[in-house]
DRENTI-963794 format. One line per 2 residues: their letters; for each residue z, y, x of C-alpha. Coordinates in pm, whole numbers, plus 50000, padded with zeros to 5 digits. Example, Ala and Ser with C-alpha at 12.3 -4.5 7.8 and 13.67 -1.06 7.14 Angstrom:
2
AS	50780,49550,51230  50714,49894,51367
//
This chain:
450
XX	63833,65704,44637  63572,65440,44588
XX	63710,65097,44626  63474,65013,44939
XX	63623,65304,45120  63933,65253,45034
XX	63905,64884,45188  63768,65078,45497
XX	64013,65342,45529  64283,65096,45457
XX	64161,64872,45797  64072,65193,46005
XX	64450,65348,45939  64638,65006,46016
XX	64395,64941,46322  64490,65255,46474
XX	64858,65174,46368  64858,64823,46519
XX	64701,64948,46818  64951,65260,46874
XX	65255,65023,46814  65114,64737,47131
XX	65032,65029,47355  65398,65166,47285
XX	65543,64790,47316  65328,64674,47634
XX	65278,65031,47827  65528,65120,48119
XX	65789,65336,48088  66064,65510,48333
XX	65826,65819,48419  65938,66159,48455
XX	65855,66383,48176  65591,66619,48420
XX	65391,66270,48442  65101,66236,48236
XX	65196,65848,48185  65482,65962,47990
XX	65277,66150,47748  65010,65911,47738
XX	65280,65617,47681  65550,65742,47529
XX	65433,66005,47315  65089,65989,47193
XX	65183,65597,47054  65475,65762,46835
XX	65262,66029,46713  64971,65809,46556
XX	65196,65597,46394  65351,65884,46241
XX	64967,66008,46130  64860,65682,46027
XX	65215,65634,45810  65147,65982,45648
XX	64789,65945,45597  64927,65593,45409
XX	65191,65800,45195  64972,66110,45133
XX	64733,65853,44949  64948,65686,44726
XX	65193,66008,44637  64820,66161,44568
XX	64886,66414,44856  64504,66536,44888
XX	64526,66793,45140  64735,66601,45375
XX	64532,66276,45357  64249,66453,45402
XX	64378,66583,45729  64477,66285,45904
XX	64097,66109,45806  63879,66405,45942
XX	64159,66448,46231  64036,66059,46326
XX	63676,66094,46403  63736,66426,46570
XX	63990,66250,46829  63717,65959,46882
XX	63450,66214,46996  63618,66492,47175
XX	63786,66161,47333  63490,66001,47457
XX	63387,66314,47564  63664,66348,47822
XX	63622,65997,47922  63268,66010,47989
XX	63351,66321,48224  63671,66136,48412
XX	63495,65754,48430  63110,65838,48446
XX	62965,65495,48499  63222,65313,48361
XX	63162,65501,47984  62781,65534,48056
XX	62804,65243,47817  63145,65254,47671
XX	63072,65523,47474  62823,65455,47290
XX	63039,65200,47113  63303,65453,47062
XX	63044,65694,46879  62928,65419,46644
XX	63266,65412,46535  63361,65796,46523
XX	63025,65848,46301  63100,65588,46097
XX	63428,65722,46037  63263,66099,45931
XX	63031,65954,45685  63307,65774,45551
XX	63545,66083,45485  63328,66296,45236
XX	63167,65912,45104  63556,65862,45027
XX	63564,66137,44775  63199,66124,44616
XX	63198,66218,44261  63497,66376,44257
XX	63624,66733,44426  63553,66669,44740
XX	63754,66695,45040  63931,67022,45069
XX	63727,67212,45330  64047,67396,45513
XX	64206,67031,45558  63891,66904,45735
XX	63896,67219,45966  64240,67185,46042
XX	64245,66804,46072  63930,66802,46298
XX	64073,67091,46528  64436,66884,46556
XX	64238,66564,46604  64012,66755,46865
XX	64263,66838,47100  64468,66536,47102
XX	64195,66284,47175  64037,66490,47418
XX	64389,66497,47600  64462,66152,47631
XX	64142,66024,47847  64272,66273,48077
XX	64667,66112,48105  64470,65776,48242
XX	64258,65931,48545  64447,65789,48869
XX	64622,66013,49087  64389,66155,49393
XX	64371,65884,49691  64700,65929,49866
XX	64686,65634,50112  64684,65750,50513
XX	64430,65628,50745  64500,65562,51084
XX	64250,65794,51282  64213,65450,51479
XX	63882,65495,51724  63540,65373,51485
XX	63450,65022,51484  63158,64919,51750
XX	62892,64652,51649  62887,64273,51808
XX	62539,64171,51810  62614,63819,51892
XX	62716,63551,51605  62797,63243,51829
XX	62990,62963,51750  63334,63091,51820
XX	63653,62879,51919  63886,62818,51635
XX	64174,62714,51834  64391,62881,52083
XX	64678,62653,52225  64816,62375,52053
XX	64971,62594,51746  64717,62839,51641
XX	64404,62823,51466  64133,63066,51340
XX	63928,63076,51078  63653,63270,51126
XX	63502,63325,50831  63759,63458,50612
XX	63954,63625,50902  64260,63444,50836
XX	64472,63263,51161  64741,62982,51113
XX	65056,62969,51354  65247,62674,51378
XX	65650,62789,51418  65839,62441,51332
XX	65903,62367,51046  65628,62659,50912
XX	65339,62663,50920  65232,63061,50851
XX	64863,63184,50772  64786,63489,50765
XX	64495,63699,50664  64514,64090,50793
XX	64143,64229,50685  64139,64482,50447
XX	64003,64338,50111  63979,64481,49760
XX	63944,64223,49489  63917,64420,49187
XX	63736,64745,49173  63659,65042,48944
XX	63367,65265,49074  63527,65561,48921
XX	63870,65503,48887  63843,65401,48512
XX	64100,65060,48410  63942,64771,48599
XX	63974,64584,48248  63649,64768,48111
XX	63460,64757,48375  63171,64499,48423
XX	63251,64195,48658  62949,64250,48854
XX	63086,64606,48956  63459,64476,48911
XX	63451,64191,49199  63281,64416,49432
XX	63127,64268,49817  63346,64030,50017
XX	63351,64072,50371  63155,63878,50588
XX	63098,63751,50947  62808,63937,51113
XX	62914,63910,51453  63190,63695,51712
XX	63226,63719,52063  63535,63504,52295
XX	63807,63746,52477  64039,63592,52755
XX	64283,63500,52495  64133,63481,52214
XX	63813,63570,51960  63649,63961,51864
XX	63478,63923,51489  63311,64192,51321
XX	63266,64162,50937  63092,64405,50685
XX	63101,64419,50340  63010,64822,50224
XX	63240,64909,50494  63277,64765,50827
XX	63547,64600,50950  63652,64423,51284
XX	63947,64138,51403  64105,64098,51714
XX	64357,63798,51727  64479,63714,52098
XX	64776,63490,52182  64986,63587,52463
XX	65324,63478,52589  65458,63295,52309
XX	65326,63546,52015  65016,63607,51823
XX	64877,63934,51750  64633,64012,51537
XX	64497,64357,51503  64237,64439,51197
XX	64010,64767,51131  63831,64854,50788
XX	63613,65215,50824  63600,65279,50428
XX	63253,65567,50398  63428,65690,50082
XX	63716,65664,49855  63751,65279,49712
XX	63933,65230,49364  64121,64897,49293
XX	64326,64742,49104  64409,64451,49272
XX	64360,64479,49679  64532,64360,49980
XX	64652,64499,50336  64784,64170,50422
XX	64834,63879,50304  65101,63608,50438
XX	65097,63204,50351  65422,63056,50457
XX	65488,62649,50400  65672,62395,50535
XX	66025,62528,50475  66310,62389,50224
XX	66493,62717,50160  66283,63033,50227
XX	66427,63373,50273  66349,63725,50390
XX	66503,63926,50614  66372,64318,50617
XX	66427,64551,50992  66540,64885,50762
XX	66831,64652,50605  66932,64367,50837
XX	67217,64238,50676  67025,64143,50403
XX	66882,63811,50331  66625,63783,49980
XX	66552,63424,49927  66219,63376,49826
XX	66228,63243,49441  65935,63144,49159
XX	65787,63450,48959  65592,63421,48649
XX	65323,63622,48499  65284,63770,48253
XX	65627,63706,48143  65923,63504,48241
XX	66118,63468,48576  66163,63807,48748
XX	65930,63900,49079  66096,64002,49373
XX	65897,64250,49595  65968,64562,49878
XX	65828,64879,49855  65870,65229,50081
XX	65989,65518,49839  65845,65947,49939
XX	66178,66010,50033  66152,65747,50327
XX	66388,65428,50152  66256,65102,50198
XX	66415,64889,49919  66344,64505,49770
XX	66415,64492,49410  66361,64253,49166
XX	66168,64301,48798  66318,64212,48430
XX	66053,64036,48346  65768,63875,48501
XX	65651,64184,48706  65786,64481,48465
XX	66023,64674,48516  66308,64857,48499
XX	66424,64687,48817  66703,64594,48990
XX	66760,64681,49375  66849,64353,49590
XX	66869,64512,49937  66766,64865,50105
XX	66753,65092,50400  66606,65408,50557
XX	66205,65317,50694  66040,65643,50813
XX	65680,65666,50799  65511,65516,51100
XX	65800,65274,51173  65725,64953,51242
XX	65822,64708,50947  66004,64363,51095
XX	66019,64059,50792  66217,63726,50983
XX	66113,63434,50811  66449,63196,50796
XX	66444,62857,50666  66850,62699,50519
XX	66952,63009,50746  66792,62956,51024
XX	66547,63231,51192  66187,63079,51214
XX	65971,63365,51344  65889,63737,51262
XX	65607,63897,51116  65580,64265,51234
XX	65377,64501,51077  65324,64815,51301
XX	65075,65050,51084  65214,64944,50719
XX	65471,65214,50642  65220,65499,50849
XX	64925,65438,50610  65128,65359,50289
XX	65100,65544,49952  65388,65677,49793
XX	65379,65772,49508  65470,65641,49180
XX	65257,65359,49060  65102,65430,48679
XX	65149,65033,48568  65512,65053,48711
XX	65708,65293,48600  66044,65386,48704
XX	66035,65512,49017  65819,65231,49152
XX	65529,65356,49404  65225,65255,49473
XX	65265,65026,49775  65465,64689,49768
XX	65539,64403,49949  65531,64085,49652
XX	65691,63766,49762  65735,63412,49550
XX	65724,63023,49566  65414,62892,49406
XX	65549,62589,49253  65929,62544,49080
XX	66132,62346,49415  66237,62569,49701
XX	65996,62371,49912  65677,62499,49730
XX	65438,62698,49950  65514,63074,49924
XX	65280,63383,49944  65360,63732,50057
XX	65130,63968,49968  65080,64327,50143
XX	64932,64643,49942  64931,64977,50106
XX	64814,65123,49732  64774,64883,49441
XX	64872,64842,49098  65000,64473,49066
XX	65314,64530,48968  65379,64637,48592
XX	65160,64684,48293  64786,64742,48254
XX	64490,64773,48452  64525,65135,48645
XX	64352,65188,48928  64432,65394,49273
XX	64228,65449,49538  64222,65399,49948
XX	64100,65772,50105  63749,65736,50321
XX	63880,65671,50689  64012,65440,50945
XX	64272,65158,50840  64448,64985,51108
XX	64651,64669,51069  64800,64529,51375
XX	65025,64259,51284  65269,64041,51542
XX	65402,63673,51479  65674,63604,51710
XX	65864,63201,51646  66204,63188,51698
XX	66269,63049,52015  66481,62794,51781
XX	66146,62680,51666  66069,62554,51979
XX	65697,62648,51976  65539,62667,52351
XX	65307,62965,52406  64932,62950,52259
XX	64741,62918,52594  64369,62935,52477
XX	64169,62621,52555  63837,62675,52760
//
C-alpha cells in the first residue's frame, strides 16, 4: 500500500474504532433483546471493533483478502447508511448527508488507490465486503427512529379564542400571584413559597424525530408560547397563548386552594427531547421531601443531582403494567437504578405529591390528568426498564435549603444517555393541577382583589 494511504487507512480504521468503543461506553443499556436499542448499543459497537481489529491484523500478517473486505465493507456501510437515514430523518439529513457521502467516496477511491501498482484488490473480497458492509449500515439508522407517539390526549373540548388582551390582575388574595406571560402562578404556603408553571412547552425539538443533537438550533428551540389574549373570571384570570399550537390557562382560587387547569391542541405529532407537562418551583423550606398518593408511607427527601455525572437523580415514573415507583440513578441521571419507594397508580388516577418541610406537611400538589395521558413505554436514553414519562426532583444548590425544581414530562427523554427523541400524538392535552396548604401552614384563602 502506498504510504499516503496507509496514513489514511490507518486514521479511518482507528476513527471508526474510537468511535465504536464511546458509543459502547456512553450508550444505555438494560434493554430487552427484541429492542432495537440493544442491537444498536450493544451489538453493532462490539462488532466494528472486531472489523476494525481484523482489518488492523489482516494488514500486518499480509492477509489480502480479508483486509480487503473490511475496507470496501466501510464505504458500503456509509452509503447504504445514509441512505436509510435520509428516509427515517428527511429534513434533518437533507444536509447531513451530504457530509457523510464526502466521506464514503473518499473512502472508495481510496480502496483500489491503496493497492495501485500492485495486484489489485481481489474482486470477490470487494463484493463480499461491500454486500456485508451494505446491510449492516443500512440497519443501524433504522435502530435510532423513535418509537410511534404513544402519549394519550385528553379528548378535552377544543380551545375557544379570547379576543381581548387587557391588562389582567396578577394577584388574587394575599398569597397568590400570576404571571401572565409565561403562565406560571406562585402560592404562598408558609414557609414555601411554590411556583408553578402547567402549559405544555417543548424546549428541544426534532422535526422528524432524528437526535435533537444534529439538528439546527433554529429548528431545535422551536416557538415559545405566547399571550394573545386575557380576560378576568370571578376568581381569577382566562389567558389564551399560541405558539404552533394553541393553548389556554385557567387559574381560579377558591376556598383555601388554587387550581390551575391548562390546554395545549397539538395539529400534529411534536418530537422532543427535552419538554415539560409541568413544572414545579418549591423554596423556602430547610429539609424538603416528597410524599407520593400510590405509596404513602413513603417519604423521598429531595437531594442535589449532578449532570452529566456525579450525585445520583432521584425521579418517579408510571411503569405499562400500572406501578408508580421513585428510584434513584447510579450516576448523574444513568442508570441501572435503584427503587426508593412504589405503589400501584392506574391510568387516569389522580397523582397526589405532599410537599413536607423537617416532617411537617406543607401543601399538596395534585395532578389529575398526568397518569391518563402518560407514555409508557421504555425510554431509548434510559434503559432498564425506565419509560418514557418521569417525574425529576433535586435541590439546585449543595444545603438542604437551596431552591428545588420538580419537573413533569408526560414523554421525554431527560433521563439517561443521548439525544433521542419521542413524540406527543396530535390532540387535546389537559393539565389540571390543585395546590392545597396544609392547614398547618396557616395560609387564609386567596379571595381575589377587585
Amino acid at each position: 500500500m502506498a504510504a499516503p494511504w496507509r496514513v489514511f487507512w490507518l486514521f479511518a480504521l482507528l476513527a471508526h474504532a474510537s468511535a465504536a468503543a464511546g458509543w459502547w461506553w456512553l450508550s444505555p443499556g438494560g434493554f430487552a433483546v427484541a429492542s432495537p436499542r440493544f442491537w444498536t448499543n450493544r451489538v453493532a459497537p462490539p462488532l466494528v471493533l472486531v472489523a476494525m481489529a481484523t482489518a488492523l491484523w489482516a494488514a500486518r500478517a499480509d492477509r489480502r483478502s480479508l483486509f480487503v473486505a473490511v475496507l470496501a465493507g466501510l464505504p458500503a456501510a456509509w452509503i447504504s447508511g445514509t441512505a436509510t437515514a435520509v428516509l427515517a430523518f428527511p429534513v434533518t439529513f437533507a444536509r447531513l448527508s451530504i457530509v457523510t457521502l464526502l466521506g464514503a467516496s473518499a473512502m472508495v477511491a481510496g480502496v483500489p488507490a491503496a493497492f495501485r501498482g500492485g495486484a489489485g484488490p481481489p474482486r470477490r473480497s470487494l463484493a463480499i465486503g461491500a454486500l456485508v458492509g451494505f446491510l449492516i449500515g443500512g440497519a443501524i439508522p433504522i435502530g435510532f427512529r423513535p418509537p410511534p407517539a404513544a402519549t394519550v390526549p385528553s379528548g378535552a373540548v377544543a380551545i375557544t379564542a379570547i379576543d381581548a388582551l387587557a391588562e389582567p390582575p396578577r394577584v388574587l388574595g394575599d398569597r397568590v400571584f400570576i404571571s401572565p406571560g409565561d403562565g406560571s402562578t406562585t402560592i404562598r404556603a408558609k414557609p414555601l413559597r411554590i411556583t408553578v408553571q402547567p402549559l405544555l412547552r417543548f424546549l428541544a425539538r426534532s422535526p422528524d424525530g432524528a437526535p435533537t443533537v444534529l439538528v439546527p438550533a433554529v429548528l431545535r428551540e422551536g416557538p415559545r408560547p405566547r399571550l394573545v389574549g386575557a380576560a378576568t373570571i370571578p376568581d381569577g384570570l382566562d389567558l389564551r397563548y399560541r405558539a404552533d399550537y394553541e393553548a389556554a390557562l385557567r387559574v381560579e382560587g377558591v376556598d383555601g386552594e388554587v387550581s390551575m387547569e391548562s390546554r395545549a391542541d397539538l395539529p400534529a405529532t411534536v418530537w422532543s427531547h427535552l419538554n415539560s407537562f409541568c413544572d414545579v418551583d418549591v423554596s423556602g423550606h430547610r429539609r424538603l421531601a416528597l410524599g407520593f398518593s400510590p405509596c404513602p408511607d413513603a417519604r423521598v427527601e429531595v437531594v442535589p443531582a449532578d449532570y452529566p455525572v456525579g450525585r445520583p437523580l432521584r425521579f418517579a415514573f408510571m411503569d405499562a403494567s400500572g406501578r408508580f415507583r421513585v428510584v434513584e440513578a447510579t450516576d448523574g441521571e444513568k442508570g441501572p437504578f435503584r427503587e426508593l419507594a412504589s405503589g400501584p397508580l392506574r391510568r387516569g388516577d389522580p397523582l397526589t405529591i405532599e410537599l413536607f418541610d423537617e416532617d411537617r406537611a406543607v401543601a399538596r400538589i395534585v395532578l389529575e390528568d398526568w397518569s391518563a395521558q402518560a407514555d409508557v413505554q421504555p425510554s431509548p436514553t434510559a434503559g432498564w426498564g425506565v419509560p418514557a414519562n418521569s417525574i425529576e426532583f433535586s435541590l439546585s444548590g449543595d444545603r438542604p435549603s437551596s431552591a428545588a425544581f420538580i419537573y413533569i414530562s408526560l414523554a421525554s427523554t431527560s433521563v439517561g444517555r443521548g439525544w433521542d427523541c419521542l413524540g406527543h400524538r396530535p390532540g387535546v392535552y389537559r393539565n389540571r393541577v390543585r395546590v392545597i396548604p396544609s392547614r398547618e401552614s396557616g395560609e387564609t384563602s386567596p379571595t381575589p382583589k377587585d
